[in-house]
N, C-alpha and C positions, 0 to 999 in steps of 0.2 A: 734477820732473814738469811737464806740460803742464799748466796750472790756468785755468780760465776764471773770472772774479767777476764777481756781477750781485750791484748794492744800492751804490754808492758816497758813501754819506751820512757822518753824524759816527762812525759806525764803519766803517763798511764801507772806505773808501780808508787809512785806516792800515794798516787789517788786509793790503789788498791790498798795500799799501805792504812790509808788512815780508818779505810772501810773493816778492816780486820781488829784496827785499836778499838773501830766505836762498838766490837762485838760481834760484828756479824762473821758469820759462817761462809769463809771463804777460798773457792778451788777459781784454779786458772788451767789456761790452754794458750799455749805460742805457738808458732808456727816458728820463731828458732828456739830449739831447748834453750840454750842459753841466754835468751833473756828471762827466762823465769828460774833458773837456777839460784840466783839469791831466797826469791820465795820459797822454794821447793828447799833450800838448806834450813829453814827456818817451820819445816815441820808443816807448809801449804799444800793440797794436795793438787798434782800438775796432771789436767784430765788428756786421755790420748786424742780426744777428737773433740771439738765444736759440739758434734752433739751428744758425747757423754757429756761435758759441762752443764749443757741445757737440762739432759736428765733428771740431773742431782740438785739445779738451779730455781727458785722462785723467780728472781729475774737475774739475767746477764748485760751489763755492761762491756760495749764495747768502744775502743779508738784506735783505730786506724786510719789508712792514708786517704784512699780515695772508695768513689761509689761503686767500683768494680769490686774491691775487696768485701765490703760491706755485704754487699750481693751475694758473693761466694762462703761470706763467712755463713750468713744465713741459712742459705737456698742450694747451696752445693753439694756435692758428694760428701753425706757424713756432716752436713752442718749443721745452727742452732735449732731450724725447722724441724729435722728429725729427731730431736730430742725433747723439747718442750711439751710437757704436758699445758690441756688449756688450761688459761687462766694464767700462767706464767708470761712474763714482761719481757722484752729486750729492749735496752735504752742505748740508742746508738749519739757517740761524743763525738764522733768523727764530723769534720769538714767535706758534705757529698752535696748532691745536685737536689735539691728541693723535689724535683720530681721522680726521682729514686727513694725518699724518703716516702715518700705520700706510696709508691709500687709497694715495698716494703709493706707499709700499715696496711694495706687492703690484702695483700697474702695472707699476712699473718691473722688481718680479721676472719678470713673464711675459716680459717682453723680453729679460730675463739682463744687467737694468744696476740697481746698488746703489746703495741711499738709508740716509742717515744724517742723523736730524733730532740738532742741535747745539747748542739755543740755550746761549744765554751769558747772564753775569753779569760785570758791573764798568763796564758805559757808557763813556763818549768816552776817559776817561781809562786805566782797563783795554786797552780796543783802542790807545790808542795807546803805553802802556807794552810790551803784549803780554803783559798777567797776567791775562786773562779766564778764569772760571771756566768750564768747560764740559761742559754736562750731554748724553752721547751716549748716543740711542737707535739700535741696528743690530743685526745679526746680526755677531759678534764678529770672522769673518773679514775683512768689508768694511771694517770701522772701524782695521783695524789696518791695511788698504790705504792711507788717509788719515790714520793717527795722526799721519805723519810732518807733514803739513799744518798739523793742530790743535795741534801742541806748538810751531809758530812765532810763532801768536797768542794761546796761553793758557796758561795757568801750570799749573792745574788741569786736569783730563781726567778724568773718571768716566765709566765706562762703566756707566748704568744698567741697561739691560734691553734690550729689543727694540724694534724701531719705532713712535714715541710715546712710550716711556717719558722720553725726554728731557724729551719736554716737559709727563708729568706733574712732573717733578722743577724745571722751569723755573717752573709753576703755583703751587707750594708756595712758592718764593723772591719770587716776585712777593709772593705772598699775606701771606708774614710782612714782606718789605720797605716794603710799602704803607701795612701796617696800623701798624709802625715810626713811618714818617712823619708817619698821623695824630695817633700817640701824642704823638711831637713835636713837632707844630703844640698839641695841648692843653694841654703842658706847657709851652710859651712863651706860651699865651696865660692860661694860671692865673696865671703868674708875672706878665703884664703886667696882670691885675688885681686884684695886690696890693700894683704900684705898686714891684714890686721887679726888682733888675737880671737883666734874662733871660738876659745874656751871663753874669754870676755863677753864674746856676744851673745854666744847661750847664755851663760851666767844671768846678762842684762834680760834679757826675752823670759825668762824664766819670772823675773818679775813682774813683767809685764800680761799684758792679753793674748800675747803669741803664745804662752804656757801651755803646756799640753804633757801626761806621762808621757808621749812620742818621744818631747824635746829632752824630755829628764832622760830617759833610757837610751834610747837611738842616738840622741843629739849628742850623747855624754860616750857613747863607742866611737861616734865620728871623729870626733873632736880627740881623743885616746886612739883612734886606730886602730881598735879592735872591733877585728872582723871575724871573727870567732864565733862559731853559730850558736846562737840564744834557740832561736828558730830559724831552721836551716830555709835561707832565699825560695829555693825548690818548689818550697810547701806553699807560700805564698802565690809564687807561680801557679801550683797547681789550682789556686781558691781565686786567683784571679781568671783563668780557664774559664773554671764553673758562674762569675760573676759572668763574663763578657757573654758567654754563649747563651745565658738565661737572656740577657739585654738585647739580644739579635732576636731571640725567639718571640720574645714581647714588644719589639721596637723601642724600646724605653733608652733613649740620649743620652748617655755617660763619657760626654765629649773630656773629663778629667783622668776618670777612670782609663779611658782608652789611651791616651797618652801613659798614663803609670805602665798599664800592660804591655806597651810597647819598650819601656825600659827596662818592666821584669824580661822581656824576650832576650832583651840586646844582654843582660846578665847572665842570663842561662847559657845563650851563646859564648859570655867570656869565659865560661868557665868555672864561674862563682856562686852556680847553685846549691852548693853544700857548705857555701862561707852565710855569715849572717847576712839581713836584707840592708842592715846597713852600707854594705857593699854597692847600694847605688851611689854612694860619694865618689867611689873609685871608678865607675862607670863613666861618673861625670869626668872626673879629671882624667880618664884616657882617651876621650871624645877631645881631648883639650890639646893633644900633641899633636 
């Protein structure tokens, strides 16, 4: 297929990456040159606007940060709307508000062009393996337009529901992931105030039913001290935002959840939004002086 990618960050250029190995016909668009300048040395063609991409695109793929960008990339001056001929896809990877996905699909339906919100699960390493877990909300025909796309960079494929169900499905994984990691910053920092070895007790739990890829990954920076960003705190923050506010708007109880968001707060406050989320250890032991 013709494929356009906007978003060339620690996932998004793998991803493009492995879309061009499995054949397909592939131009891009950044909004900074240089992050597509590896592409672009490498003979890809780097489109001036959002909507030349769309132009020259069957579908485009995009990942970015939040639902404003998403919006803008589409529906802006010079963006993928004015370019897509119908019948062409846009499959947005991005982490946005379930109800910006579903604004999204209904645009795009009046025009007679298909949106499939995608986010993913597995980070740098996932995209660059190609085992991303990926939760698709669409109308079932569009999505099987594109399946062929998403089975080059992900392992998984669920097709939830309709437009935005993705990314209620995206919401929940965030939500038990996060709250994961708090659990594991507590549990490396009980263990550090018993004076006993925290590498040990991961070790042991890893055997056990506490096991979780949280503990293997998170628990094993904690425990190392690197806080070095996998996935920078920020973003977390930002998807725990969009979880709380969907939860107000529905009254739906996430009496756990709201405690985590209260620690990703106190994080961004210290300073440690562009450190990894592991960083709520450190959170915890500065609480501690």
């Amino acid at each position: 297929m013709k494929v356009g990618f906007v978003g060339l960050g620690v996932m998004g250029e793998p991803m493009a990456r492995h879309l061009r190995t499995a054949g397909h016909d592939l131009a891009v668009w950044a909004r900074r040159p240089e992050s597509a300048a590896a592409l672009a040395a490498e003979g890809v063609p780097v489109c001036a606007t959002p909507a030349e991409l769309a132009a020259r695109s069957e579908a485009v793929i995009t990942i970015v940060t939040a639902s404003a960008d998403v919006d803008a990339l589409a529906f802006g001056e010079q963006g993928l709307a004015a370019g897509f001929a119908p019948g062409a896809v846009h499959v947005d990877m991005s982490t946005i508000a379930p109800a910006m996905a579903r604004s999204l699909a209904e645009r795009y339906a009046a025009r007679g062009i298909g949106f499939v919100d995608a986010p993913v699960s597995g980070g740098g390493q996932g995209a660059r393996e190609a085992t991303l877990a990926i939760m698709a909300g669409a109308d079932e025909a569009v999505l099987a337009r594109v399946r062929p796309l998403l089975e080059v960079v992900g392992k998984r494929i669920v097709h939830i529901g309709p437009p935005g169900a993705g990314q209620v499905a995206k919401a929940c994984n965030q939500m038990i992931m996060v709250s994961a990691i708090q659990a594991c910053a507590e549990a490396v920092s009980l263990a550090n105030a018993h004076g006993v070895d925290a590498a040990a007790v991961r070790s042991a739990l890893m055997g056990g039913s506490a096991a979780s890829r949280v503990l293997e990954v998170m628990g094993a920076k904690m425990v190392e001290r690197d806080f070095a960003a996998g996935v920078e705190a920020r973003l977390h923050h930002k998807d725990f935002a969009l979880l709380m506010d969907e939860a107000a708007r529905l009254g739906a109880p996430l009496p756990v959840a709201a405690q985590v968001w209260q620690q990703l707060n106190a994080l961004m406050r210290a300073g440690w939004g562009r450190d990894d989320t592991a960083s709520l250890l450190r959170l915890l032991e500065s609480s501690d002086r």
